[in-house]
FIKOLZA-1660 file (N, C-alpha, C; in steps of 0.1 Angstrom, whole numbers, plus 5000, padded with zeros to 4 digits):
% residues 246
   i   px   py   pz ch aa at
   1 7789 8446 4344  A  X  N
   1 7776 8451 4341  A  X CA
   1 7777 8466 4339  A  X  C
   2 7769 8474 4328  A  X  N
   2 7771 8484 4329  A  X CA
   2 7763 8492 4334  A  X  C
   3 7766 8503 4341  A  X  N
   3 7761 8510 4350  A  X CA
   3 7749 8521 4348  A  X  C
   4 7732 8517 4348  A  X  N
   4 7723 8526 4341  A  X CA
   4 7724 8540 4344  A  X  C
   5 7720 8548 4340  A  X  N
   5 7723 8561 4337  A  X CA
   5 7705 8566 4338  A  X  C
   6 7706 8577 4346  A  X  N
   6 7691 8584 4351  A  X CA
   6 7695 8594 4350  A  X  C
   7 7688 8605 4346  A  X  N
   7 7684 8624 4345  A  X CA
   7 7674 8626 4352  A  X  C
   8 7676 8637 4368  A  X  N
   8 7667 8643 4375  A  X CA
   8 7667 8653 4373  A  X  C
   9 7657 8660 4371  A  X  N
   9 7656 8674 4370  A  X CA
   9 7644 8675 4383  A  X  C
  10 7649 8687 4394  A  X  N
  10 7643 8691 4402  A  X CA
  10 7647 8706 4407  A  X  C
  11 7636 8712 4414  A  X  N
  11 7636 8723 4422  A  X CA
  11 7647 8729 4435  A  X  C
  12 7658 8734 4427  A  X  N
  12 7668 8742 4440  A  X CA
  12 7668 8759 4437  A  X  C
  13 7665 8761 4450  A  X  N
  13 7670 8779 4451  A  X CA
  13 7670 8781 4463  A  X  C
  14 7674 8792 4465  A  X  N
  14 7678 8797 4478  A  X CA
  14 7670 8795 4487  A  X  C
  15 7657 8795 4486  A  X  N
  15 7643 8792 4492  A  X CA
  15 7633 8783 4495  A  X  C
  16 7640 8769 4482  A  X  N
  16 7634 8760 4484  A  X CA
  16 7641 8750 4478  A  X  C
  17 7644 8737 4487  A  X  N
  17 7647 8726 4483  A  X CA
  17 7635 8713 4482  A  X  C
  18 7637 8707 4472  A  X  N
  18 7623 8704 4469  A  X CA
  18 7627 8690 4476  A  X  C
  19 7616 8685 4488  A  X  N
  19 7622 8671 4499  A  X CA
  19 7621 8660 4488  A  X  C
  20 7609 8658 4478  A  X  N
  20 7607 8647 4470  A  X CA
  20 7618 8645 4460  A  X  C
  21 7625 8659 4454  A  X  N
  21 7640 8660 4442  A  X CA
  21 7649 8650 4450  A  X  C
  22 7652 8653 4467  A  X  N
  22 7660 8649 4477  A  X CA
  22 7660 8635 4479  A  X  C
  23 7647 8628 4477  A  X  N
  23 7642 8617 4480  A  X CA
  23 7642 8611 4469  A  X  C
  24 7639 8615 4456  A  X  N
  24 7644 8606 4443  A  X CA
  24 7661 8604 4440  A  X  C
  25 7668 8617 4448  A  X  N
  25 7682 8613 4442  A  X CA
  25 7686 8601 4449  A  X  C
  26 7682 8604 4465  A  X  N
  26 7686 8591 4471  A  X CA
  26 7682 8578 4469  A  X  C
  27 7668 8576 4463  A  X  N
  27 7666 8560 4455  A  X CA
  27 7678 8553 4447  A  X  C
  28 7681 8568 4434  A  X  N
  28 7687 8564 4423  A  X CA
  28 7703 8566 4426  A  X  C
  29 7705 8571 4440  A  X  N
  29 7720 8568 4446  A  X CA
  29 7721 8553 4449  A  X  C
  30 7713 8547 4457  A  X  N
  30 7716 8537 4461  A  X CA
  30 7709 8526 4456  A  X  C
  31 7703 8530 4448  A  X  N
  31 7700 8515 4435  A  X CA
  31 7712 8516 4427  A  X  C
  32 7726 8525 4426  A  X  N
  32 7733 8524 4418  A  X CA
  32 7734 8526 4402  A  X  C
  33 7719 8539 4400  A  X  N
  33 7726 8550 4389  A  X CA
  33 7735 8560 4394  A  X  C
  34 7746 8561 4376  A  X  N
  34 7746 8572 4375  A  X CA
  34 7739 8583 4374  A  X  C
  35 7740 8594 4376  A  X  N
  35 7728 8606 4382  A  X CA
  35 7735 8616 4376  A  X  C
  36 7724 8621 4363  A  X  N
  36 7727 8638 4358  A  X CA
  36 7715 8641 4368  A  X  C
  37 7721 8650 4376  A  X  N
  37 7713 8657 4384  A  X CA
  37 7707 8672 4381  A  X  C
  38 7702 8676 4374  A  X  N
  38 7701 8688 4371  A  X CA
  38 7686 8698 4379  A  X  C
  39 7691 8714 4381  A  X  N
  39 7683 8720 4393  A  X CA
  39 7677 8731 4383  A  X  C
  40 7666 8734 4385  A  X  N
  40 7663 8745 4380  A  X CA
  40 7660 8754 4395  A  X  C
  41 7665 8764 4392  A  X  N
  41 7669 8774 4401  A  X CA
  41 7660 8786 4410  A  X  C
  42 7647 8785 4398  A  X  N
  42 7641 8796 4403  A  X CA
  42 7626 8792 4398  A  X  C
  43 7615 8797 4404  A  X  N
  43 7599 8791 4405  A  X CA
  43 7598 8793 4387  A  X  C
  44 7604 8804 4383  A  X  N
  44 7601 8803 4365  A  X CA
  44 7607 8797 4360  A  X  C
  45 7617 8788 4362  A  X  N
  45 7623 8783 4355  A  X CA
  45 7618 8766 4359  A  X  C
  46 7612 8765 4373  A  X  N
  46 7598 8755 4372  A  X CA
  46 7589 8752 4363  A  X  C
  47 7583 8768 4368  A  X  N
  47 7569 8767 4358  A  X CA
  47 7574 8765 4341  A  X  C
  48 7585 8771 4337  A  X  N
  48 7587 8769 4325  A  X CA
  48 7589 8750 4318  A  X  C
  49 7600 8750 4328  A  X  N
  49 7602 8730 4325  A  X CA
  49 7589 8727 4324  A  X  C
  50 7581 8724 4335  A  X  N
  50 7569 8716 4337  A  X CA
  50 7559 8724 4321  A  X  C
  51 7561 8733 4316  A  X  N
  51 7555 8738 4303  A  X CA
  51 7557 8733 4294  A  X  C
  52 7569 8731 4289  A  X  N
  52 7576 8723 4282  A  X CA
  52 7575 8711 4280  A  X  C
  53 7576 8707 4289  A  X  N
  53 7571 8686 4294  A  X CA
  53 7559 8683 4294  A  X  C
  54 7552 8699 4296  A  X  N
  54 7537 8688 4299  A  X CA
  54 7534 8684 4313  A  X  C
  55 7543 8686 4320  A  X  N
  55 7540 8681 4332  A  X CA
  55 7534 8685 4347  A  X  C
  56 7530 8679 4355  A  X  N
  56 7523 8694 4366  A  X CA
  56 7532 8691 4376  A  X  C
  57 7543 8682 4374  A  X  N
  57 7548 8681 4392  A  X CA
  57 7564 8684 4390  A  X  C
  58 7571 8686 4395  A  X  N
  58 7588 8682 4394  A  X CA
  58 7589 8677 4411  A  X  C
  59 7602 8667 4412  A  X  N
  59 7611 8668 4404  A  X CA
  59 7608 8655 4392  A  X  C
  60 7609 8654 4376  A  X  N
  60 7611 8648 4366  A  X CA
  60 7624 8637 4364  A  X  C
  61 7618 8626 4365  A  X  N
  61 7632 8612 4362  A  X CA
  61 7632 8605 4348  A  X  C
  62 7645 8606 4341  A  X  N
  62 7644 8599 4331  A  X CA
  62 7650 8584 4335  A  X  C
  63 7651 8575 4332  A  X  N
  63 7662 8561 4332  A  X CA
  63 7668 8555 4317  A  X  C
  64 7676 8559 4316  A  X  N
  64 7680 8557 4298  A  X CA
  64 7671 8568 4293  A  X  C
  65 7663 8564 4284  A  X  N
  65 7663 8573 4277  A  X CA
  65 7646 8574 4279  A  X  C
  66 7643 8563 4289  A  X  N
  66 7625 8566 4289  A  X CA
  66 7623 8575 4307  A  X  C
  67 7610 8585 4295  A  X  N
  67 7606 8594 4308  A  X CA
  67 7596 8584 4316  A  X  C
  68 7602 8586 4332  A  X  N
  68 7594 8573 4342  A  X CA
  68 7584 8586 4349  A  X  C
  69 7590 8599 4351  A  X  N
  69 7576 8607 4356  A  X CA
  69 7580 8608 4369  A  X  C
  70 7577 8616 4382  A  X  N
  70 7575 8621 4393  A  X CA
  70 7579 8613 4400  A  X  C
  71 7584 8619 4415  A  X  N
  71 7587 8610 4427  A  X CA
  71 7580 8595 4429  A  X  C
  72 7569 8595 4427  A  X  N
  72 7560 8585 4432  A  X CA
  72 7557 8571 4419  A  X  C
  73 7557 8578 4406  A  X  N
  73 7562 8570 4394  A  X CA
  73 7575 8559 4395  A  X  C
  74 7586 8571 4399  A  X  N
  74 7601 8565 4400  A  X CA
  74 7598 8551 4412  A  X  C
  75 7593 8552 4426  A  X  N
  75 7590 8542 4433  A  X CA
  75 7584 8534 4424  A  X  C
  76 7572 8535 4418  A  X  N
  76 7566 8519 4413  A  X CA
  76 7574 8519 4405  A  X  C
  77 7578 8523 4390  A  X  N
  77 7590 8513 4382  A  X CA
  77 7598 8513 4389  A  X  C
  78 7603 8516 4397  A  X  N
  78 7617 8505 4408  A  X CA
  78 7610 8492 4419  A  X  C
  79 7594 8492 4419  A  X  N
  79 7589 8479 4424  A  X CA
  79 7588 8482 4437  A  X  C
  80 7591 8491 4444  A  X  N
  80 7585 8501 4452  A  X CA
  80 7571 8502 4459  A  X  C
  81 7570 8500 4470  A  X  N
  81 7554 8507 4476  A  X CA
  81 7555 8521 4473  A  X  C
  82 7543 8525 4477  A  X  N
  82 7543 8538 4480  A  X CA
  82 7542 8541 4490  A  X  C
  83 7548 8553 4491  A  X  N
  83 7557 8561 4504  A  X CA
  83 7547 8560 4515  A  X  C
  84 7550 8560 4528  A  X  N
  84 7540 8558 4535  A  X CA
  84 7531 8541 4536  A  X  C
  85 7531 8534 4530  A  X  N
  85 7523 8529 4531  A  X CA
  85 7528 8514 4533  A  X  C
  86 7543 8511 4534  A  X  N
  86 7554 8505 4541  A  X CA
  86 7554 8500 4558  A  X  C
  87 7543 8488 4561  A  X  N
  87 7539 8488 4574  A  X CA
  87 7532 8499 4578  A  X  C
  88 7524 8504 4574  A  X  N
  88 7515 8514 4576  A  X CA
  88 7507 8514 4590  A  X  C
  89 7501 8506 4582  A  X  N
  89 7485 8496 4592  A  X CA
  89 7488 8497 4613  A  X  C
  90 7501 8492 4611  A  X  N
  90 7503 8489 4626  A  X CA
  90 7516 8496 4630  A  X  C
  91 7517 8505 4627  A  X  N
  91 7531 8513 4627  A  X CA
  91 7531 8521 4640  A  X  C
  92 7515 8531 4639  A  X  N
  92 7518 8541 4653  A  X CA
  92 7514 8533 4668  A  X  C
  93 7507 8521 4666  A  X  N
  93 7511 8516 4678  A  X CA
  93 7521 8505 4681  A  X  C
  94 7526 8502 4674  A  X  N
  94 7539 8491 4674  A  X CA
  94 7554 8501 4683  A  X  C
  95 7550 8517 4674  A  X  N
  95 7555 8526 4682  A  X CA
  95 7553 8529 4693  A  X  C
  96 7539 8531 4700  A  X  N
  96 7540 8536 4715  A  X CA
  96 7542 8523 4724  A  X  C
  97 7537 8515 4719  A  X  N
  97 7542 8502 4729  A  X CA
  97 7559 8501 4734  A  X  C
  98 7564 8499 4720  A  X  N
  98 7580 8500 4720  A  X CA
  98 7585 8514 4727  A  X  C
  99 7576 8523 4725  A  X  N
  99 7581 8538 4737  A  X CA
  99 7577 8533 4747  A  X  C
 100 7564 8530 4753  A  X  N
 100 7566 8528 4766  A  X CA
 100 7569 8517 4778  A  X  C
 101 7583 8508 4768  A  X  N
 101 7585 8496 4774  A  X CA
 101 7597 8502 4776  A  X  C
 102 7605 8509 4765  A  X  N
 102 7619 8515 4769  A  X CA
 102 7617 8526 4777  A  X  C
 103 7601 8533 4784  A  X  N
 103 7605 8543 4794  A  X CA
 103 7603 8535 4805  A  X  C
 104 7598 8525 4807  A  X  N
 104 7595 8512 4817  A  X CA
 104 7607 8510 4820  A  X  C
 105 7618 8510 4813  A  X  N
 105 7628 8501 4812  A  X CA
 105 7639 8510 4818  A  X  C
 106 7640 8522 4812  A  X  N
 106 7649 8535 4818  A  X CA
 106 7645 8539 4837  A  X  C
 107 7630 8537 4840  A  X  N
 107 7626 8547 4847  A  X CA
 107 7631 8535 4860  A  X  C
 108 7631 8518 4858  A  X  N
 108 7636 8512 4864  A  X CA
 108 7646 8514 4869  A  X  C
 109 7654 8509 4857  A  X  N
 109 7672 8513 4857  A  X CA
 109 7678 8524 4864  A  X  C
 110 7666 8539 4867  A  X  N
 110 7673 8549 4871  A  X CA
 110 7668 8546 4888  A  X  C
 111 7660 8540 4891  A  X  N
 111 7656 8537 4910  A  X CA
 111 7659 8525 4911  A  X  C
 112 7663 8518 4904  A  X  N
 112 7675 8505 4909  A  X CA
 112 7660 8494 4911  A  X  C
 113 7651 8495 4905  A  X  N
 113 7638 8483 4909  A  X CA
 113 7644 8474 4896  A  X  C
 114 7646 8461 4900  A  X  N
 114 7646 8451 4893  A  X CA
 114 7636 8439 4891  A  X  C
 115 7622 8448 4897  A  X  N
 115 7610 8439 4898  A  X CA
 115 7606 8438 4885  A  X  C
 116 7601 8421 4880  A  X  N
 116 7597 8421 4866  A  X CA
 116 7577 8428 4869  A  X  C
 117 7573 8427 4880  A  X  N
 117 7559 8433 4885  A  X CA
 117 7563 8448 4882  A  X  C
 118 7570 8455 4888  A  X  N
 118 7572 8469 4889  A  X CA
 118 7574 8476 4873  A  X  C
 119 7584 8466 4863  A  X  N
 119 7585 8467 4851  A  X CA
 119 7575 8468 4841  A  X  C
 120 7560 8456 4843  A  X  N
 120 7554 8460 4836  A  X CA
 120 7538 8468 4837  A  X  C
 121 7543 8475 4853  A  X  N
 121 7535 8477 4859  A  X CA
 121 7533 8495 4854  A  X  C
 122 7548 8497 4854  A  X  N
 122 7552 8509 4844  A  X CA
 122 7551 8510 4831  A  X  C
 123 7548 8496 4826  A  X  N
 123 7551 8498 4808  A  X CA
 123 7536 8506 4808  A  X  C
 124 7524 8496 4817  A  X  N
 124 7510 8495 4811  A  X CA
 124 7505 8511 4816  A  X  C
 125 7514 8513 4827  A  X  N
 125 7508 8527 4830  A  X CA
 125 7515 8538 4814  A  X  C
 126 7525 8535 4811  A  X  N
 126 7531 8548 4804  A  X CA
 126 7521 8546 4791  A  X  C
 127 7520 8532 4788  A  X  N
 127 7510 8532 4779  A  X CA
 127 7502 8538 4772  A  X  C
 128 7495 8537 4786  A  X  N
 128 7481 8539 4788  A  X CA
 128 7483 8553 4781  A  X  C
 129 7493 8568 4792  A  X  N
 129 7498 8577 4794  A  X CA
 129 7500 8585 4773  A  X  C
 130 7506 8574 4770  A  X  N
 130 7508 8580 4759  A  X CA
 130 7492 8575 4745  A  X  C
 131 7488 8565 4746  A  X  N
 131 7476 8565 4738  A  X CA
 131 7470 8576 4742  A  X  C
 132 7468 8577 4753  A  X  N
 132 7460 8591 4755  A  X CA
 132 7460 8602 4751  A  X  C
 133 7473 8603 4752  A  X  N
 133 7481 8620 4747  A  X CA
 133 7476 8620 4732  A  X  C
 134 7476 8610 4725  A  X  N
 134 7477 8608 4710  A  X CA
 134 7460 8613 4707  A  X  C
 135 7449 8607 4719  A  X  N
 135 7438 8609 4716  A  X CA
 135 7437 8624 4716  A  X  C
 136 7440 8630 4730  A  X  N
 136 7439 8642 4730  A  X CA
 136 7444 8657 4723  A  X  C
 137 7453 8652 4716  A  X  N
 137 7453 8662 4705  A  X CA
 137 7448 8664 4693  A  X  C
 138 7432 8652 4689  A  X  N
 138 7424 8659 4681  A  X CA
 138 7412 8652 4686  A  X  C
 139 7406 8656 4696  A  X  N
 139 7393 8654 4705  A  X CA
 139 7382 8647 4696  A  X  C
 140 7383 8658 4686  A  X  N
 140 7371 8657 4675  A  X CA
 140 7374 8645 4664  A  X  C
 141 7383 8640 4659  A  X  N
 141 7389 8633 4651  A  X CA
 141 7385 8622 4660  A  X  C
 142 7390 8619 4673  A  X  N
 142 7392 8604 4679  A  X CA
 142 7377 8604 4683  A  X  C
 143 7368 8610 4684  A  X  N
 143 7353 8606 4687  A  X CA
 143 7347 8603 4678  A  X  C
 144 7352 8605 4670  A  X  N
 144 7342 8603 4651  A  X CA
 144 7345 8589 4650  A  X  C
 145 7362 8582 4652  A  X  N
 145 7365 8573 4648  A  X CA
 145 7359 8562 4661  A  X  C
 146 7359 8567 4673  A  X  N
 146 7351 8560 4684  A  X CA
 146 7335 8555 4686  A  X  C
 147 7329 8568 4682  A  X  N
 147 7319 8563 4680  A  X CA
 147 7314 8551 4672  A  X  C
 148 7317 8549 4662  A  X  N
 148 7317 8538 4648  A  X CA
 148 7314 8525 4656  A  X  C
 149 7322 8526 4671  A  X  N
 149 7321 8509 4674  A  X CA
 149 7320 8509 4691  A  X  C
 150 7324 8518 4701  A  X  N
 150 7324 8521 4710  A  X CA
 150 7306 8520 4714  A  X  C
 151 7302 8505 4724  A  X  N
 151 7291 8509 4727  A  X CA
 151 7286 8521 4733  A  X  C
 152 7291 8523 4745  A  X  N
 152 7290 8536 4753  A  X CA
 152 7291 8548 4747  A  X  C
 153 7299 8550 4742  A  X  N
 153 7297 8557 4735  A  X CA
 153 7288 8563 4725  A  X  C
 154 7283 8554 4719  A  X  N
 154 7271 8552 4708  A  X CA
 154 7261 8556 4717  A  X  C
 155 7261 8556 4729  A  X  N
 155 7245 8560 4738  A  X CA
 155 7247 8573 4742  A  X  C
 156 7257 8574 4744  A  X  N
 156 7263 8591 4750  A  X CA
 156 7274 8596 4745  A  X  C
 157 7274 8609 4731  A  X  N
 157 7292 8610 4722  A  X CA
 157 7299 8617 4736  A  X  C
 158 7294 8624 4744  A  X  N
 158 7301 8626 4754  A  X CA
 158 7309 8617 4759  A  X  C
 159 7308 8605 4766  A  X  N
 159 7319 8595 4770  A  X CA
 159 7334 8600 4759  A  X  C
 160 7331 8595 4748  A  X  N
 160 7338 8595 4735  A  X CA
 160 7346 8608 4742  A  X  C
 161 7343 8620 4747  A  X  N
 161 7355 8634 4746  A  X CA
 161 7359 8634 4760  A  X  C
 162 7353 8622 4770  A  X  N
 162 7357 8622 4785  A  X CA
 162 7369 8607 4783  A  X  C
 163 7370 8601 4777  A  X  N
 163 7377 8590 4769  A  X CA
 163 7393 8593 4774  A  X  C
 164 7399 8599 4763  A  X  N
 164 7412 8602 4767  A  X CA
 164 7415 8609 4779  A  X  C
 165 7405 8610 4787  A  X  N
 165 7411 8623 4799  A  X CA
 165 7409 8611 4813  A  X  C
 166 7401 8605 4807  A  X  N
 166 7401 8590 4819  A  X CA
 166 7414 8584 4818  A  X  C
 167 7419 8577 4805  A  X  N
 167 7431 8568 4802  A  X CA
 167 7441 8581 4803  A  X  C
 168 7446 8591 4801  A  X  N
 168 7458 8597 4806  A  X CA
 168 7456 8597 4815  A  X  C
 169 7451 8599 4827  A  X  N
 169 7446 8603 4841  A  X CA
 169 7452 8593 4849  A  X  C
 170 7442 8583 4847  A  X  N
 170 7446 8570 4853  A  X CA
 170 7461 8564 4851  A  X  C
 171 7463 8565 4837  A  X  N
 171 7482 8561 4837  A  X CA
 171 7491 8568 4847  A  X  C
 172 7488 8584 4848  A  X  N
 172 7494 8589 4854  A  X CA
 172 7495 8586 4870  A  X  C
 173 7481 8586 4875  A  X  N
 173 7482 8585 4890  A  X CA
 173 7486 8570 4889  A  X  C
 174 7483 8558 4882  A  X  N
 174 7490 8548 4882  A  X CA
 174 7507 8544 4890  A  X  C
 175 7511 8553 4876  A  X  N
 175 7528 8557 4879  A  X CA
 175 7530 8560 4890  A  X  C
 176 7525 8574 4894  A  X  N
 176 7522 8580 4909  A  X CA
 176 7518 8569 4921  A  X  C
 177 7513 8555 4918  A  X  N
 177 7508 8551 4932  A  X CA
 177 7496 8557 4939  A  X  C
 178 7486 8567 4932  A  X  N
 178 7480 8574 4939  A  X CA
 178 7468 8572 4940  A  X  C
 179 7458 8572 4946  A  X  N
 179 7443 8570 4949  A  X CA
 179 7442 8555 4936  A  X  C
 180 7451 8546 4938  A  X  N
 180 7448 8531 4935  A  X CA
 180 7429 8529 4932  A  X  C
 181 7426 8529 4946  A  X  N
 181 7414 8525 4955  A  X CA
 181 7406 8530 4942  A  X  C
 182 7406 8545 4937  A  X  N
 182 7395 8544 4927  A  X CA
 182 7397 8546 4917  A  X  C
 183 7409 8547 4913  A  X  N
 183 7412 8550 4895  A  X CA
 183 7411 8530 4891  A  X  C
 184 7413 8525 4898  A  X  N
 184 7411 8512 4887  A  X CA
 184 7404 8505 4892  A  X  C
 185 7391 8507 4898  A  X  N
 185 7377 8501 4892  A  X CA
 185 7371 8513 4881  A  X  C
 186 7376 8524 4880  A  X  N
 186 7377 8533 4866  A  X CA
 186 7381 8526 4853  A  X  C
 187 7389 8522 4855  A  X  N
 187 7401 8515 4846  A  X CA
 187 7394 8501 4843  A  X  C
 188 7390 8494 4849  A  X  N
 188 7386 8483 4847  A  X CA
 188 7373 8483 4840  A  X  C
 189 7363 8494 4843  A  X  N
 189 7352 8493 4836  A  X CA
 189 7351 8494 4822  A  X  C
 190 7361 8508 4822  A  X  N
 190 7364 8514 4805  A  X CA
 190 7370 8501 4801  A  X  C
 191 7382 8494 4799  A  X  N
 191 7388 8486 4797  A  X CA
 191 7378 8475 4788  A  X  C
 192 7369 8470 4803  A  X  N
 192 7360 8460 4799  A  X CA
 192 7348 8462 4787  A  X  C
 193 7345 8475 4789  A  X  N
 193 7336 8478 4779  A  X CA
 193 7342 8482 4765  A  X  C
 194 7351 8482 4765  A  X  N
 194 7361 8488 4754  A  X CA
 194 7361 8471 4744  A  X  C
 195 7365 8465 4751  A  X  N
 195 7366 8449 4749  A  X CA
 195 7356 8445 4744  A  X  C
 196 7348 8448 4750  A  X  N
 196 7332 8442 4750  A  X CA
 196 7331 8450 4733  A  X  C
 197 7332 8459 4731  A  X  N
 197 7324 8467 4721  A  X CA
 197 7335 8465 4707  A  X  C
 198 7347 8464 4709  A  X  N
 198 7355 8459 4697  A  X CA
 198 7355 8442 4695  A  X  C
 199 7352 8437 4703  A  X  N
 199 7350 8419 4700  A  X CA
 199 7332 8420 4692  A  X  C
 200 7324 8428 4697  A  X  N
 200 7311 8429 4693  A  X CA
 200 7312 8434 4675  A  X  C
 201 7321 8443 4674  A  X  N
 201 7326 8453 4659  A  X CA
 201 7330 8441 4649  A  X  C
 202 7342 8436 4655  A  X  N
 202 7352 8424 4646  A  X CA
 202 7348 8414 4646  A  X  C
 203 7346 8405 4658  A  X  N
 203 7345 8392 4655  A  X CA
 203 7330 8392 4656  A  X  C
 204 7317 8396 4660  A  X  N
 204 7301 8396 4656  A  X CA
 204 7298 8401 4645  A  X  C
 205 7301 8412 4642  A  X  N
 205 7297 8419 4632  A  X CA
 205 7308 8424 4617  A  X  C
 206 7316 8414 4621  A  X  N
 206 7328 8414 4610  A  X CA
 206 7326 8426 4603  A  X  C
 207 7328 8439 4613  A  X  N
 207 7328 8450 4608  A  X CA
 207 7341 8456 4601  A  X  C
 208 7348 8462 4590  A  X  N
 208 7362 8464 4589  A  X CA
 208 7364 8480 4591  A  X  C
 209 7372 8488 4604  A  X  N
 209 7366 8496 4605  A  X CA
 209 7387 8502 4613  A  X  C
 210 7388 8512 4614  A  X  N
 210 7401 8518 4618  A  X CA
 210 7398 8519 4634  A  X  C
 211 7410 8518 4638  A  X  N
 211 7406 8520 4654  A  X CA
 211 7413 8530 4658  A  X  C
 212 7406 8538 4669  A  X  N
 212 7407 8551 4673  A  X CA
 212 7419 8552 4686  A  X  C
 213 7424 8539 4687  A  X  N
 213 7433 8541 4697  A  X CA
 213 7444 8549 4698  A  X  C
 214 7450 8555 4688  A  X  N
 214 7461 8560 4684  A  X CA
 214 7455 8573 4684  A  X  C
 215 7444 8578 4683  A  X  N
 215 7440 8592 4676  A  X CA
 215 7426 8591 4668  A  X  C
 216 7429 8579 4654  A  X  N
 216 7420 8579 4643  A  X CA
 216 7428 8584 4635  A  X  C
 217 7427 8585 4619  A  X  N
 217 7428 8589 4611  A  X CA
 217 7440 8587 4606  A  X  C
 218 7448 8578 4611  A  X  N
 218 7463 8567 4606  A  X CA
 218 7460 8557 4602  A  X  C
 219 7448 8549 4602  A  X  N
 219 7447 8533 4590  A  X CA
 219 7452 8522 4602  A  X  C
 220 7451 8527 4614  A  X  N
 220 7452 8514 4620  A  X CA
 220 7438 8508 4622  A  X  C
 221 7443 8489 4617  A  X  N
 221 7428 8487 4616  A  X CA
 221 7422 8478 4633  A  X  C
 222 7412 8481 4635  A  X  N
 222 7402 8472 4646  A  X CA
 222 7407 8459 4647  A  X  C
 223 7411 8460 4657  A  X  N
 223 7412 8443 4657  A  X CA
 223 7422 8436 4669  A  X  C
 224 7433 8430 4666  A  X  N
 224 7439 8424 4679  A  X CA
 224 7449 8435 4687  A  X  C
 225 7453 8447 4677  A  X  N
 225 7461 8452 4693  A  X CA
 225 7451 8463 4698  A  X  C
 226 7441 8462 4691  A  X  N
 226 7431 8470 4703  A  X CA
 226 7428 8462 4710  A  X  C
 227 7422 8447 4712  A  X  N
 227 7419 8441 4720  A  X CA
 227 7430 8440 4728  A  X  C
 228 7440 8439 4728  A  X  N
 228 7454 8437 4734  A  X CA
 228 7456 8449 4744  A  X  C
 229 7454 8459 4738  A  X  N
 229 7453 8468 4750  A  X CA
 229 7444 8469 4756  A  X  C
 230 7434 8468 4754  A  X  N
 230 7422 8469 4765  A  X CA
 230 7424 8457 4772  A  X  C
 231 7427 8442 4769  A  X  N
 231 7432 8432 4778  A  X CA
 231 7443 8440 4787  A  X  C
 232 7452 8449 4786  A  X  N
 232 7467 8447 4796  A  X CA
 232 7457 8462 4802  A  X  C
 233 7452 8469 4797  A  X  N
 233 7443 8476 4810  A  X CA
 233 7435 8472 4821  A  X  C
 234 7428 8461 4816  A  X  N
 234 7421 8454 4823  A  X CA
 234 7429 8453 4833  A  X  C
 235 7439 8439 4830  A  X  N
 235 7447 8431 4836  A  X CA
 235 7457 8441 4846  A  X  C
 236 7457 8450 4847  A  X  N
 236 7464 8463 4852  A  X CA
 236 7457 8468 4864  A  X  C
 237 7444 8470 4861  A  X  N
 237 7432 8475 4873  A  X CA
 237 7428 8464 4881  A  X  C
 238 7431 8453 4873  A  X  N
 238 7428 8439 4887  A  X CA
 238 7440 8437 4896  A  X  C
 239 7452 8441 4889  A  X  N
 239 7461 8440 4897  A  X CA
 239 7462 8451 4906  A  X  C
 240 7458 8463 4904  A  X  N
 240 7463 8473 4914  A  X CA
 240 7447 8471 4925  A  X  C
 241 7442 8469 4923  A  X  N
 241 7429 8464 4932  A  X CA
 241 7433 8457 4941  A  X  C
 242 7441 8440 4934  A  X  N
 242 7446 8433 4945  A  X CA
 242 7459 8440 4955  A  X  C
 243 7467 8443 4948  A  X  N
 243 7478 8448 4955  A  X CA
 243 7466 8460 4965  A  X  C
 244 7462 8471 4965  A  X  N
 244 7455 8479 4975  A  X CA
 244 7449 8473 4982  A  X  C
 245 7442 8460 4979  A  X  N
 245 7431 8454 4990  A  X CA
 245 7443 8448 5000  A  X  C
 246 7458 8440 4999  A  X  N
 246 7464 8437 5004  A  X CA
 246 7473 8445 5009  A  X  C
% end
């Protein structure tokens, strides 16, 4: 079979390597063209190509002899998603879950507990610990997206900015063992109303709406692993309730 032949033309100089030039060669490496790779050197000799062609973006892919057009062109005619958008939906929590099972899993291994109790007693705390973190670095962002469905919230946007400082809080003294007694009838209420107000969004009001767990503003949508987490918080404050009362 003979081996197709593609022309890149993209942006190198001393100052800038263009990440999307970098990210087309690599497609058309390992789909198995040959690659005239060609760099224009300096911002005028950009502006000039793109003058020339007509074009507003580099870096520019030919395949044979037809112009396919820009980074994101070259993905669809190769049948391609678009970037980002590759498991998207469920990505940043599929991640914190998976982070905080493997720090569950290390923080065991390093104090010698081989309790499967103790194991995921740490997962739900680090959990908790890192959704939080996620909320709190854009306060404003994750209350916009809270509000939308959050009963309590909807009565008071305040809750909504007290939100993350409850669920990191509580993970933490969790981990810690500390004041049990009142962080998870805390834990258990938010939890419960969290539940209450996303089964009310999805399954009553077949609302289709992103959920704020993560932050907001990443396309995760409403629905089972928000209920999933507010189930293992729940399930988390009843357990440390019974364990304290005993």
């Amino acid at each position: 079979m003979t081996q197709k032949s593609a022309r890149l033309v993209r942006l190198v100089t001393p100052d800038h390597l263009c990440p999307w030039g970098i990210k087309a060669y690599d497609i058309l490496r390992r789909r198995g063209f040959s690659i005239s790779d060609e760099h224009l050197k300096s911002s005028d000799e950009n502006r000039d190509f793109k003058k020339e062609h007509d074009v507003d973006e580099t870096p520019q892919i030919w395949i044979e002899q037809d112009h396919i057009g820009g980074y994101d062109a070259l993905r669809a005619h190769l049948g391609m998603p678009a970037e980002g958008t590759e498991g998207r939906a469920y990505q940043p929590v599929i991640v914190l879950f998976c982070v905080a099972a493997l720090l569950s899993v290390a923080v065991s291994i390093a104090f010698g507990s081989t309790s499967w109790i103790g194991l995921i007693e740490r997962f739900i705390a680090f959990l908790m610990v890192l959704l939080g973190v996620q909320k709190l670095q854009d306060l404003s962002q994750f209350t916009t997206g809270f509000v939308q469905y959050d009963l309590i919230a909807q009565r008071d946007v305040r809750y909504g900015y007290i939100y993350p400082f409850i669920e990191t809080g509580a993970g933490l003294l969790m981990l810690g063992s500390w004041g049990t007694w009142a962080v998870a009838p805390v834990v258990l209420f938010t939890s419960v109303a969290g539940l209450i107000s996303i089964v009310k969004a999805v399954l009553v009001e077949k609302r289709d709406l992103e959920c704020a767990c993560t932050g907001g503003g990443d396309g995760v949508p409403l629905g089972f692993l928000s209920m999933t987490e507010n189930v293992l918080m729940a399930a988390m404050a009843v357990w440390m309730m019974i364990k304290a009362a005993f």
